[in-house]
N, C-alpha and C positions, 0 to 999 in steps of 0.2 A: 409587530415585535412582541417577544413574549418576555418575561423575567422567568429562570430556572432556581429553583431554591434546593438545597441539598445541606449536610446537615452540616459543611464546613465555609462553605461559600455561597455568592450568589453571581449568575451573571446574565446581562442584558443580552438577547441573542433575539436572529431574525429568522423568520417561518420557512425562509423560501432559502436556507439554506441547500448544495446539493454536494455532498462528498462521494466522489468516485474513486473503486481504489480496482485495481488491475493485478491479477496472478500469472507470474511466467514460470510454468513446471516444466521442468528437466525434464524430460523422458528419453532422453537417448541411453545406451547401454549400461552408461556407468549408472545411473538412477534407478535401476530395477530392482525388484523385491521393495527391501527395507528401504530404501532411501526413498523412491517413490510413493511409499504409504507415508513415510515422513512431510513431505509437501502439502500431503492432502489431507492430514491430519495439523498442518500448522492454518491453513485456510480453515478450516472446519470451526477448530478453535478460535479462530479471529471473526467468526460469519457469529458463533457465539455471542462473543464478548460485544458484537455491535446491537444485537438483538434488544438488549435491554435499554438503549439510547431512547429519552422521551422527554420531550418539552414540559414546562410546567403544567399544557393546559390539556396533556396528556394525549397530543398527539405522538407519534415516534416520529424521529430527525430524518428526513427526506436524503437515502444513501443508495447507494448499487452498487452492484461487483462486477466484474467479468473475470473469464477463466482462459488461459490459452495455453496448452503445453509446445513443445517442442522440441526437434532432433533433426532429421534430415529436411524434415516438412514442419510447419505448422497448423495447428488444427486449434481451431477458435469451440471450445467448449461449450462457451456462456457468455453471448454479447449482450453489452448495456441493453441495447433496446430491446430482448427478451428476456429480462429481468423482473421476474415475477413473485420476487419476496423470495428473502432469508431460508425458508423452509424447502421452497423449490430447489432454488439455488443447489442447496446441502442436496438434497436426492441427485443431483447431478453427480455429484464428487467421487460416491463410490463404487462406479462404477467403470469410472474411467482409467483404463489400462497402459501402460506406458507403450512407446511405439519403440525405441531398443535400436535404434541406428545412432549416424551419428551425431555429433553437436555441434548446430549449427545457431547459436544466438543471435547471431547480426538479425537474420530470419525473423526472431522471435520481436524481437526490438522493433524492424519496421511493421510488422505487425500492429504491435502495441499501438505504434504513433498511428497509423493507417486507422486502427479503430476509435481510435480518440478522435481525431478529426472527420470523423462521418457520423459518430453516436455520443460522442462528447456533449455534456450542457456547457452552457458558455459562462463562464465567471465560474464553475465549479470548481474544485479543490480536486486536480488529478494526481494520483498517488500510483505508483507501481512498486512491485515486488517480483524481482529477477532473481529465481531462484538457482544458481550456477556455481561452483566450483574454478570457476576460473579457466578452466581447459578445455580449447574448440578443436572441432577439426583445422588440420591444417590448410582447407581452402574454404574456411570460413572467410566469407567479407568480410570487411572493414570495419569494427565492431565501435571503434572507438566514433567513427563518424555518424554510425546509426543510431548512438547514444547522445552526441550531439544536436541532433536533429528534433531526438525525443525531447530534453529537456528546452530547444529551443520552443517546440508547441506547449512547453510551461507544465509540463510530466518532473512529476519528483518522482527521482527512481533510486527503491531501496534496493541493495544486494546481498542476498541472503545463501551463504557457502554451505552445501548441505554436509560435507563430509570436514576434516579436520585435512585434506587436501587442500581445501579453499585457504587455509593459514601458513602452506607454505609462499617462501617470499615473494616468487613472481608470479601466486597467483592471489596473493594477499595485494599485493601492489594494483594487480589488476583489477580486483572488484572493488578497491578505492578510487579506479581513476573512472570506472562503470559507474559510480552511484552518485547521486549530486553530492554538494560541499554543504558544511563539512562534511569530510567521510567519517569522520568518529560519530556523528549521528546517524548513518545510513549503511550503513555496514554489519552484518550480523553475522552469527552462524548458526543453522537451526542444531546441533548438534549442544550449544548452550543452553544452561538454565533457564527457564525464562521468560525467553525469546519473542513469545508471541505480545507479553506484557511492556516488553522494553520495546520493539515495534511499534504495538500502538503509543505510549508514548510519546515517541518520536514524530509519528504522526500529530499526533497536539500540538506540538511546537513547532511545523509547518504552516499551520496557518498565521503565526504571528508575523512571519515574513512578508516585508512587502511584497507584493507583485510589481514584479516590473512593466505590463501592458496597462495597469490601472494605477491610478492616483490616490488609492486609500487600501487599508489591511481587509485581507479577506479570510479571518479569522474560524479555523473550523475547531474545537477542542471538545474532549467528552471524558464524563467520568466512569470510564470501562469497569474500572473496580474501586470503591471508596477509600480501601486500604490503602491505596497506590496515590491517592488523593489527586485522581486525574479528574481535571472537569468535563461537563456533559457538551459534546462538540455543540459549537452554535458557529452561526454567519453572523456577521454586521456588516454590510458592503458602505457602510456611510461612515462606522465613525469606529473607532480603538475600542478594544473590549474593556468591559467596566464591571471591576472585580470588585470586592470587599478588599481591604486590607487584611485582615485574615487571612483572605483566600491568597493570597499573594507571598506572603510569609508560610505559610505551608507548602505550595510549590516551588518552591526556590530551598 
């Protein structure tokens, strides 16, 4: 276990933390041009913001991405297990071209849980970002049960409305009932100010939730930007994170 000192707080965190976070990019028709560089510019920026994560003793926080787009098909980008650093990662991104049919999420969703459960670590912090509009084909499956499914293998799934479409009512309702609870913490639109800062966030304050398969908090939290006065993610699989008082009154 190491101690993180920073210049507003401090906290007790453990080495063998592993935070996993999962990208679902649109690519069916409505996401071409502009909105698809949109996606891949809010990953870009988030692969950033994690880069600079480092323990006191100056290792960096033990993290992975994967990347999957999707529309009629899905196509697995960047699976956890060939995850070969942050820099790799990014040279993947742009070059990938959207596929322009049409939108089939359920698809994307069992995807998602499918790769979590073969390349998943186990006690990890799994995090997704469904990046959708709200609007499927009409023989899309059953979206609501593939999300289900997702969150029952222990997947926090954010939803991210790329266009100001995603805030009309039944497709606003819908990517509330798509991302876990609450929805006012998992719910976005990248089309917002922001966005990629209020995300990570959000992410910080997942880990403070219990787990329900284990008996103790599995606390992931990082400080992306000091200004934002987020702390530097860490694990403790044994006991509650242990902050300054300080630090406590600044995030709240």
């Amino acid at each position: 276990m190491k101690t993180l000192h920073s210049p507003s707080y401090l906290f007790i965190l453990d080495e063998d933390c592993i935070l996993e976070i999962a990208f679902l990019l649109d690519s069916s028709e409505s996401a071409k041009d502009y909105n698809h560089e949109q996606q891949k510019k809010f990953v870009l920026e988030t692969v950033d913001r994690m880069k600079g994560l480092q323990l006191s003793s100056g290792r960096t926080l033990s993290w992975r991405m994967a990347l999957l787009q999707y529309s009629s098909t899905v196509l697995i980008e960047q699976t956890f297990r060939n995850w070969k650093g942050p820099e790799a990662f990014k040279s993947h991104i742009a070059p990938i071209t959207y596929i322009g049919h049409g939108t089939y999420t359920t698809y994307a969703i069992t995807n998602l849980t499918q790769l979590y459960m073969t390349e998943g670590t186990p006690g990890s912090v799994k995090l997704a970002v469904l990046f959708t509009d709200g609007v499927d084909h009409p023989r899309n499956p059953d979206i609501f049960a593939a999300t289900a499914d997702a969150k029952h293998q222990g997947i926090v799934l954010f939803t991210m409305g790329m266009t100001r479409v995603a805030e009309e009512v039944s497709n606003a309702a819908k990517l509330r009932l798509l991302a876990s609870i609450p929805a006012s913490r998992f719910v976005f639109n990248l089309q917002d100010k922001g966005t990629v800062e209020k995300v990570l966030k959000e992410m910080v304050w997942v880990s403070y939730r219990p787990r329900p398969a284990i008996l103790h908090w599995i606390p992931c939290i990082s400080p992306f930007l000091s200004s934002l006065l987020l702390p530097l993610v860490f694990c403790n699989t044994a006991t509650t994170p242990q902050v300054t008082k300080h630090a406590l009154s600044n995030l709240f």
